[in-house]
N, CA, C and O atoms as a Maestro MAE file, in Angstrom:
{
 s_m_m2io_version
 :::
 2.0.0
}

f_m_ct {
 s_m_title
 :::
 protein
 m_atom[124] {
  # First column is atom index #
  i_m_mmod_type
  r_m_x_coord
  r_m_y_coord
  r_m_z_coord
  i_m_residue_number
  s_m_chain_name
  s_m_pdb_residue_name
  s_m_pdb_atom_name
  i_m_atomic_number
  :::
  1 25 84.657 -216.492 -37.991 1 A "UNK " " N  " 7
  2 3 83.468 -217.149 -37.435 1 A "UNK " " CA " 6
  3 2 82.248 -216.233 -37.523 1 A "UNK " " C  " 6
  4 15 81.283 -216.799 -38.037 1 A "UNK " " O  " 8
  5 25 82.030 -214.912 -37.141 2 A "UNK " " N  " 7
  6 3 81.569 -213.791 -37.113 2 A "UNK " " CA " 6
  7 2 80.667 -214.087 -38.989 2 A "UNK " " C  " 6
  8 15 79.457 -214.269 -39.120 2 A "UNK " " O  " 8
  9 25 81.518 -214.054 -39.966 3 A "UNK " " N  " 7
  10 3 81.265 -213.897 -41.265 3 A "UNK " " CA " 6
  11 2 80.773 -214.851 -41.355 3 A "UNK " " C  " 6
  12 15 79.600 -214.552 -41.581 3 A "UNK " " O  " 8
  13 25 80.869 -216.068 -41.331 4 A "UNK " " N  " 7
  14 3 79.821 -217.630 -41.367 4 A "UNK " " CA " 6
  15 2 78.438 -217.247 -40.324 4 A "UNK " " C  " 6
  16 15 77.437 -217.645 -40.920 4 A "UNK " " O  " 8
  17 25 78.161 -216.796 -39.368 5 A "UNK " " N  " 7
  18 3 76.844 -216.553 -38.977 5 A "UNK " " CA " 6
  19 2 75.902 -215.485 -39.480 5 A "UNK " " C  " 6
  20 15 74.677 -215.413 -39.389 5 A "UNK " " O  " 8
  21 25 77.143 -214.344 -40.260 6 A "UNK " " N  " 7
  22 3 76.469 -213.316 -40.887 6 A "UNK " " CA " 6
  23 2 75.783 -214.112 -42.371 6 A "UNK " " C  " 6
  24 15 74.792 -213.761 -43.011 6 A "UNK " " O  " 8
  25 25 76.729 -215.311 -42.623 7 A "UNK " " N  " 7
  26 3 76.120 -215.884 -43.743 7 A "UNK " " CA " 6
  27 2 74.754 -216.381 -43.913 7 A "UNK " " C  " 6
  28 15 73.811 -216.194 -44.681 7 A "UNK " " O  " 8
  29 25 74.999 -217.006 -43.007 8 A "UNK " " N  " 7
  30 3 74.160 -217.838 -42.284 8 A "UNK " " CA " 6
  31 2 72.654 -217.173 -42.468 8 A "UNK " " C  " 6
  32 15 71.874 -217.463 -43.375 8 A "UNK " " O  " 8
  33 25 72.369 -216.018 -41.189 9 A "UNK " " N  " 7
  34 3 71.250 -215.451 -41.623 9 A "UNK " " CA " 6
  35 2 70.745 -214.989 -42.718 9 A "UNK " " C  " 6
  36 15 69.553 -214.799 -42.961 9 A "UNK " " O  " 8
  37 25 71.711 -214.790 -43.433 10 A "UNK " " N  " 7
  38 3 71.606 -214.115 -44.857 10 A "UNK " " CA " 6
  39 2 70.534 -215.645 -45.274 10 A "UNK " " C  " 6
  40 15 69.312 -215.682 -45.124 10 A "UNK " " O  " 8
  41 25 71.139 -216.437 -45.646 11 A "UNK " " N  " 7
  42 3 70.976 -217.598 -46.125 11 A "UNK " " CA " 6
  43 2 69.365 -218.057 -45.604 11 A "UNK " " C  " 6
  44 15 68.498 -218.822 -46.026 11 A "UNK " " O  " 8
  45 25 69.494 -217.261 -44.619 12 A "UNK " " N  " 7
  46 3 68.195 -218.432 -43.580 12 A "UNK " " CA " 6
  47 2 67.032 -216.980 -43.842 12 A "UNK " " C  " 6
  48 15 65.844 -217.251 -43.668 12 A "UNK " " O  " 8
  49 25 67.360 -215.574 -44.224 13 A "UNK " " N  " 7
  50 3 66.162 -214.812 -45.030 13 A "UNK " " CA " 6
  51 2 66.042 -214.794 -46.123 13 A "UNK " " C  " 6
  52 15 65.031 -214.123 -46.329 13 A "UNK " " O  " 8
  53 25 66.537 -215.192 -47.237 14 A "UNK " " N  " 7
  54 3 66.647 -216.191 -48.541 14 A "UNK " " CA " 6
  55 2 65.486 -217.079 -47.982 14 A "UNK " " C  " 6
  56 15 64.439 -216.528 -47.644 14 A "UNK " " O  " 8
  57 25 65.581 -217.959 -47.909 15 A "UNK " " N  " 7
  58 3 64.949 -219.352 -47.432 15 A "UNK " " CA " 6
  59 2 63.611 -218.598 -47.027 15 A "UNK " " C  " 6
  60 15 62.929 -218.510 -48.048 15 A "UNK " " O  " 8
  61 25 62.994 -218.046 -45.995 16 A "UNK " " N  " 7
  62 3 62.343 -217.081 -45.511 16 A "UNK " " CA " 6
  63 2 61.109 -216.248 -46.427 16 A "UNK " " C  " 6
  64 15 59.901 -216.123 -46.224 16 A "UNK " " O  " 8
  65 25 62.171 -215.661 -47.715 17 A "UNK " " N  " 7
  66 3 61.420 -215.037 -48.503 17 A "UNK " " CA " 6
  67 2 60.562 -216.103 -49.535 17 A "UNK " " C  " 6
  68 15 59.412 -216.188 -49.965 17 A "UNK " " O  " 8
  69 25 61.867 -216.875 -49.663 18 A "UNK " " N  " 7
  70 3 61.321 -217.941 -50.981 18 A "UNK " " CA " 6
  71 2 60.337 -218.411 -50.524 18 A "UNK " " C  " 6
  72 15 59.506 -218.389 -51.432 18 A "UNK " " O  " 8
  73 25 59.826 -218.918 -49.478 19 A "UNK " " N  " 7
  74 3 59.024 -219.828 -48.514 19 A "UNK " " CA " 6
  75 2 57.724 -219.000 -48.722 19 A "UNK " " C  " 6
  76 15 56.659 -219.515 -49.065 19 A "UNK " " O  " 8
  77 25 57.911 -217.607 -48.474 20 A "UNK " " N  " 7
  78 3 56.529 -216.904 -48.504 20 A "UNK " " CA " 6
  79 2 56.077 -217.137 -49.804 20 A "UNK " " C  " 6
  80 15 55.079 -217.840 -49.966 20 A "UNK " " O  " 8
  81 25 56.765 -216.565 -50.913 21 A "UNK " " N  " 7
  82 3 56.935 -216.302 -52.188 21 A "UNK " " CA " 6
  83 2 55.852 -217.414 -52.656 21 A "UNK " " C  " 6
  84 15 54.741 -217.170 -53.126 21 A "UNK " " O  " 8
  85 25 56.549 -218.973 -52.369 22 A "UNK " " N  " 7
  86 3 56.191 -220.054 -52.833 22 A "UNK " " CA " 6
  87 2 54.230 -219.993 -52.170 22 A "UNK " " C  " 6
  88 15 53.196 -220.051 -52.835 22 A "UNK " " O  " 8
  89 25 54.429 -219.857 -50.616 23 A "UNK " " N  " 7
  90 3 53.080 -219.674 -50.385 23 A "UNK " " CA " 6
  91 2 52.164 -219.042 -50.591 23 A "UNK " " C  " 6
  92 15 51.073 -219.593 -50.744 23 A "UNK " " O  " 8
  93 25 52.258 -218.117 -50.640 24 A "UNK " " N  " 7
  94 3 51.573 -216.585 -51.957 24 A "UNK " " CA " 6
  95 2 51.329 -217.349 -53.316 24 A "UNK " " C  " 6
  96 15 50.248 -217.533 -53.875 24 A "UNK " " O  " 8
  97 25 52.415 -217.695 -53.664 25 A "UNK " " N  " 7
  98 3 52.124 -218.405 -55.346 25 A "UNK " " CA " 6
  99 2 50.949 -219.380 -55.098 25 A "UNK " " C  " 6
  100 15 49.815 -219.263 -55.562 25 A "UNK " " O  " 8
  101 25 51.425 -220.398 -54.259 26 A "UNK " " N  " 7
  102 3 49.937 -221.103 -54.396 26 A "UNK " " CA " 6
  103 2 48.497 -221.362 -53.927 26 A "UNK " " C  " 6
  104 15 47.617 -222.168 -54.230 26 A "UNK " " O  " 8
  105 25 48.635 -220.232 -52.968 27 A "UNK " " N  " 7
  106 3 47.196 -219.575 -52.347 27 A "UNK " " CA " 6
  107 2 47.123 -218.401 -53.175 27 A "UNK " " C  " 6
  108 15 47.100 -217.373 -52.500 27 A "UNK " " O  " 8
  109 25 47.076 -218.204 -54.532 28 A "UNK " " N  " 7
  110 3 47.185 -216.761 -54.745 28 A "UNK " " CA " 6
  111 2 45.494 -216.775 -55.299 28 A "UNK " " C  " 6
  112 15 44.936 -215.678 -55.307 28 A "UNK " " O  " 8
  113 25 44.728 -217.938 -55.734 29 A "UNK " " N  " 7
  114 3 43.387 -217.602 -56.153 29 A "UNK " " CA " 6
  115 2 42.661 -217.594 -54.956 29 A "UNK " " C  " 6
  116 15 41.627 -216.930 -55.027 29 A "UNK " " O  " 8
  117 25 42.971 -218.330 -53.470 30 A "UNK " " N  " 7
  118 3 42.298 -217.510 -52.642 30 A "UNK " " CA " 6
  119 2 42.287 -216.598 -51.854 30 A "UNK " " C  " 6
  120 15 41.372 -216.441 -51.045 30 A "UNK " " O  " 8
  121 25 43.481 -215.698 -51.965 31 A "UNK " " N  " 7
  122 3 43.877 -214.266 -51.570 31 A "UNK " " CA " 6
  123 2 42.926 -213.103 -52.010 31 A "UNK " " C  " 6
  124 15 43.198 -211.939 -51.718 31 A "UNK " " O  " 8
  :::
 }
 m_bond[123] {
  # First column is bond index #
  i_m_from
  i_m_to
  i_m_order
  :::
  1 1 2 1
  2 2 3 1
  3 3 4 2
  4 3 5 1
  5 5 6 1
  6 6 7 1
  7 7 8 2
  8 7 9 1
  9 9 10 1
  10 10 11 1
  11 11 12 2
  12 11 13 1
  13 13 14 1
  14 14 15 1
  15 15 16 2
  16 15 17 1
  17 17 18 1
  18 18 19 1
  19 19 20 2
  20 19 21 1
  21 21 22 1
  22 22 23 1
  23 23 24 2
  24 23 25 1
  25 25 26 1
  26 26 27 1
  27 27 28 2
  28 27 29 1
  29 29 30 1
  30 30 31 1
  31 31 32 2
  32 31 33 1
  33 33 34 1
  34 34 35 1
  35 35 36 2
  36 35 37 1
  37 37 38 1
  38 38 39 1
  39 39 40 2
  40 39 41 1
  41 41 42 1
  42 42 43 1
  43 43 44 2
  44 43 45 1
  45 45 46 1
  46 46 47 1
  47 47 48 2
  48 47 49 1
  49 49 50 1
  50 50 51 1
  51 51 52 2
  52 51 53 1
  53 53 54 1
  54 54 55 1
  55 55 56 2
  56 55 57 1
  57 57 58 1
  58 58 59 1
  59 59 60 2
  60 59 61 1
  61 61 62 1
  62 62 63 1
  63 63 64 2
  64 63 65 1
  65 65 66 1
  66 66 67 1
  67 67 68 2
  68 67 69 1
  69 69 70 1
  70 70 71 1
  71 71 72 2
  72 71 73 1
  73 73 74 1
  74 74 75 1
  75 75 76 2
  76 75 77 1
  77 77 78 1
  78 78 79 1
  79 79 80 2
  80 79 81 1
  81 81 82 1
  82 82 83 1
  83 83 84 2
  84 83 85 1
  85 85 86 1
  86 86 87 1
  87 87 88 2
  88 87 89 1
  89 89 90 1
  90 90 91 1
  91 91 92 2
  92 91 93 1
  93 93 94 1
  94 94 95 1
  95 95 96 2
  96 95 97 1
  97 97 98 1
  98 98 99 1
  99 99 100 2
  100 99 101 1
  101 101 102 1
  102 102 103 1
  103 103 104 2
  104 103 105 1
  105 105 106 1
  106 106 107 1
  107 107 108 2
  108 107 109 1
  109 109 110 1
  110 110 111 1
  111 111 112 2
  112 111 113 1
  113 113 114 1
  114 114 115 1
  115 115 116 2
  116 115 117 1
  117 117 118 1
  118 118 119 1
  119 119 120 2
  120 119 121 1
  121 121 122 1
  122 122 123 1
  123 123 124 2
  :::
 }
}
């Protein structure tokens, strides 16, 4: 159970990064 929540977050700062990533990408000409 322990290893499925460790997944979990893993999974959910994945998600996290991509999310910025994506928002950076498309505000990047007014940055």
């Amino acid at each position: 159970m322990k290893k499925f929540f460790r997944t979990l977050s893993g999974l959910m700062n994945l998600y996290r990064c991509y999310r910025l990533y994506e928002f950076i990408r498309d505000n990047w000409d007014e940055l």
